[in-house]
MARKOL-918477 format. One line per 2 residues: number of its first residue (from 1); their letters; for each residue x, y, z of N, C-alpha, C. Coordinates in Angstrom, 1 decimal. Example, Ala and Ser with C-alpha at 12.3 -4.5 7.8 and 13.67 -1.06 7.14 Angstrom:
<nodes>
1) as) 13.2/-5.7/7.8/12.3/-4.5/7.8/13.2/-3.3/7.8; 12.8/-2.2/7.1/13.7/-1.1/7.1/12.9/0.0/7.9
</nodes>
This chain:
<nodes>
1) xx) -1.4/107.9/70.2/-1.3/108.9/69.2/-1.7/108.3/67.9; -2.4/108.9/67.4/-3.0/108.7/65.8/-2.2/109.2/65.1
3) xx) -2.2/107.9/64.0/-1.2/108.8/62.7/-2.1/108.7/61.6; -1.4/109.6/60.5/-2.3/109.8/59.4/-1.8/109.1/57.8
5) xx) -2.3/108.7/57.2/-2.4/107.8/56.1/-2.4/108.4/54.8; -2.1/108.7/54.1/-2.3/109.5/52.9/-2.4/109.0/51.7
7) xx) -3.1/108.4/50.8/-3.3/107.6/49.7/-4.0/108.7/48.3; -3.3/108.2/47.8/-3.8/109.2/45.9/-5.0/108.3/45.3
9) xx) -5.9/108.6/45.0/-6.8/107.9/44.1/-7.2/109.0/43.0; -7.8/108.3/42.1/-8.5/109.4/41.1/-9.9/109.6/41.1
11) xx) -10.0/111.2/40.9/-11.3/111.6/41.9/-12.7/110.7/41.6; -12.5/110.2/40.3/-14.2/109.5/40.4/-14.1/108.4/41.3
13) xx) -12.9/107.4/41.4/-12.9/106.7/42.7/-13.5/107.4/44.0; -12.5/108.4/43.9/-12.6/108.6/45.8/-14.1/109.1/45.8
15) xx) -14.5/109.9/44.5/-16.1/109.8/44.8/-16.8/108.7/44.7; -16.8/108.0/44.4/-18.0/107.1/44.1/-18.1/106.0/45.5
17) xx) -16.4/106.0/45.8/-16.0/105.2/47.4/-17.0/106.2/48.2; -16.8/107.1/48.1/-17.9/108.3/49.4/-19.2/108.4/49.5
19) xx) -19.8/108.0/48.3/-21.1/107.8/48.0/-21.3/106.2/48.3; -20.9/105.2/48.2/-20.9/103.7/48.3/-20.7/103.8/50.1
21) xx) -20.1/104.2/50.9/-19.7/104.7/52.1/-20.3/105.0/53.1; -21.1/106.2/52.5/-22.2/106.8/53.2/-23.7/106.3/52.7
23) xx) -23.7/105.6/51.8/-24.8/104.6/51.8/-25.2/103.7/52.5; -23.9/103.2/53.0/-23.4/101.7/54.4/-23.5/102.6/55.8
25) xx) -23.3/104.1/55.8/-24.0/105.2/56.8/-22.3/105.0/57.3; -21.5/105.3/56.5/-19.9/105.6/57.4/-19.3/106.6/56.0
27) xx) -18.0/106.8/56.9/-17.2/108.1/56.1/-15.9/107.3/55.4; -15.4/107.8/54.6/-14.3/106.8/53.4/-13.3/106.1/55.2
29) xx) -13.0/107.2/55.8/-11.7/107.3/56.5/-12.5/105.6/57.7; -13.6/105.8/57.9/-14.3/104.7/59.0/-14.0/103.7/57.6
31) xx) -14.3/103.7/56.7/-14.2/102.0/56.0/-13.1/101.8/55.9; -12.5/102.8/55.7/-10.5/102.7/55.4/-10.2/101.8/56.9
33) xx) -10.3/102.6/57.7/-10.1/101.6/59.4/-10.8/100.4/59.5; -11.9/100.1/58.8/-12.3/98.6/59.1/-11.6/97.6/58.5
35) xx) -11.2/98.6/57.4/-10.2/97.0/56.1/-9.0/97.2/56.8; -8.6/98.1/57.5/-7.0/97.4/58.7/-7.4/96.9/59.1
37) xx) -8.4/96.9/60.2/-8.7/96.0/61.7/-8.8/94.8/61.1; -9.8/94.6/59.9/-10.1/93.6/59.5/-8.5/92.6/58.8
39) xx) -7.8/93.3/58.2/-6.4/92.9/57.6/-5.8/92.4/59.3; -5.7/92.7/60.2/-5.4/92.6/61.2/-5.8/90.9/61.7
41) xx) -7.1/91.6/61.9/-7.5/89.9/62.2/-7.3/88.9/61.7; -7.6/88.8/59.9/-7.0/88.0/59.1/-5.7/87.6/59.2
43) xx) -5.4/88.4/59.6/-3.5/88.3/59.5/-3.4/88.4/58.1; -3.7/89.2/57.0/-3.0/89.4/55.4/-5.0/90.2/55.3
45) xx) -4.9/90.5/53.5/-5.8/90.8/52.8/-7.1/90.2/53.1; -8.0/90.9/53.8/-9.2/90.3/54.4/-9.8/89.4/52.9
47) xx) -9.7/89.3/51.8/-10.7/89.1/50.6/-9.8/88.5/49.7; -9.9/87.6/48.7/-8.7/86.7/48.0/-8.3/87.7/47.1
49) xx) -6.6/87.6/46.7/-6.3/88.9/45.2/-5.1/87.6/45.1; -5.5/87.8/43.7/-5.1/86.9/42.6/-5.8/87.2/41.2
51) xx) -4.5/86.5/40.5/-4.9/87.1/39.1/-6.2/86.1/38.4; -7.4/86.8/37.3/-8.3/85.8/36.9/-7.4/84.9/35.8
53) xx) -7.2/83.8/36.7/-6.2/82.7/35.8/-7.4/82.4/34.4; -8.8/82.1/34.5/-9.4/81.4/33.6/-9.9/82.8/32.5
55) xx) -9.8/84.0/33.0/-9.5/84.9/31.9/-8.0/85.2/30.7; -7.3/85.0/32.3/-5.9/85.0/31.5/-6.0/83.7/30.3
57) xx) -6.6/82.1/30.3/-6.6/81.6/29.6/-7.5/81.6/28.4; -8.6/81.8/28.4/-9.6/82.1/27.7/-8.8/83.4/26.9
59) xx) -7.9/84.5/27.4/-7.3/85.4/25.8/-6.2/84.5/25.4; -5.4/83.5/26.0/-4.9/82.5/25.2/-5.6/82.0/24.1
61) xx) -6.4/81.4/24.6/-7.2/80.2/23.8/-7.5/81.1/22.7; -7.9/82.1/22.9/-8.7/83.1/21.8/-7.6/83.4/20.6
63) xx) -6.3/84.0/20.8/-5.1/84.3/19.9/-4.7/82.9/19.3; -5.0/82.1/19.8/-5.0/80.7/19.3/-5.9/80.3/18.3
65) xx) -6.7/80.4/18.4/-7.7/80.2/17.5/-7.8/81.1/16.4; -7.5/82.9/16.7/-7.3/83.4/15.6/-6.3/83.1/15.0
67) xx) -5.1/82.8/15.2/-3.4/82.6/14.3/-3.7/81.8/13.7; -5.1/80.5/14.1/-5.6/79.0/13.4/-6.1/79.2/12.4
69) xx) -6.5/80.8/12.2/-7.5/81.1/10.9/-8.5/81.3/11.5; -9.2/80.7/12.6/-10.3/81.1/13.1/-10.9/82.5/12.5
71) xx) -12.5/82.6/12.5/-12.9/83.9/12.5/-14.0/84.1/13.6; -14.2/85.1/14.4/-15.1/85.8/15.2/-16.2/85.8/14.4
73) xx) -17.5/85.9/15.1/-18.5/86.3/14.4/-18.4/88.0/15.2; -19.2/88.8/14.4/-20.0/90.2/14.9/-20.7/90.6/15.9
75) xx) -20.8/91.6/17.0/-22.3/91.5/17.8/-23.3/91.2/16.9; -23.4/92.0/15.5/-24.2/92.1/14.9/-25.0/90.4/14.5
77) xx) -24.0/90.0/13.9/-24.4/88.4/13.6/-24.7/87.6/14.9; -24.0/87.9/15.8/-24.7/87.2/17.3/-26.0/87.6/17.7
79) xx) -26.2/88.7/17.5/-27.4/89.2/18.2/-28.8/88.6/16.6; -28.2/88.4/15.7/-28.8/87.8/14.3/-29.1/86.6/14.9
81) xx) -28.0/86.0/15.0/-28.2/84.2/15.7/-29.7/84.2/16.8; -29.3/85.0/17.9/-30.1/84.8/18.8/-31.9/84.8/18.6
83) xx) -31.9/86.0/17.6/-33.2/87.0/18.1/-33.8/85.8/16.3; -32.8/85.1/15.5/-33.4/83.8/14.7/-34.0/82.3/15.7
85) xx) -32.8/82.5/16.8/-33.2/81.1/17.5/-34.5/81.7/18.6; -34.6/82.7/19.2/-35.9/82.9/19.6/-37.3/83.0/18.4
87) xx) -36.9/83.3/17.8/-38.1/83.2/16.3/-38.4/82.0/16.4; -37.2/80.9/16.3/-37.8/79.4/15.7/-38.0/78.9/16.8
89) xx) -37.6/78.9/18.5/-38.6/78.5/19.5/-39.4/79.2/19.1; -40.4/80.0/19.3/-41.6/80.3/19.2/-42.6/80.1/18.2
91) xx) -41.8/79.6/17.2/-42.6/78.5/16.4/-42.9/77.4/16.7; -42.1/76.8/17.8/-42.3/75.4/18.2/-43.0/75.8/19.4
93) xx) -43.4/76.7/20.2/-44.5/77.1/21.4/-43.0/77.0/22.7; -42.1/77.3/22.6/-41.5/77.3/23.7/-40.9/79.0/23.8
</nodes>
């Protein structure tokens, strides 16, 4: 006897899962069954879930640096930096 599953998503999810889906040439409900079978065989979460620890640290490090006085530069000034340091390589022929 088949039973049935019932999960809420928000519609651009479950569309864009349908389109991603039927790209791979299967329907949401066939990929939904492979990630059991697959959870099955694994024995747990076919794919690693865990938090990004080196993100989580990197917004540490960052509130750190600002409370230090630190200042950010701008996209604007970054994209200044860059498109100066490609100017002066190509002064130098690189």
């Amino acid at each position: 006897m088949a039973k049935t599953i019932q999960v809420r998503v928000d519609d651009h999810l479950k569309d864009s899962a349908d389109i991603l889906f039927a790209s791979l040439g299967l329907d949401t409900s066939t990929a939904i069954r492979m990630f059991l079978v697959a959870s099955m065989e694994a024995g747990g979460i076919p794919f690693a879930v865990m938090r990004d620890a080196d993100r989580d640290s990197a917004i540490r490090r960052a509130i750190e640096f600002r409370k230090a006085g630190g200042e950010f530069i701008t996209a604007e000034q970054s994209l200044a930096n860059m498109r100066a340091a490609l100017k002066s390589g190509a002064e130098y022929g690189i």
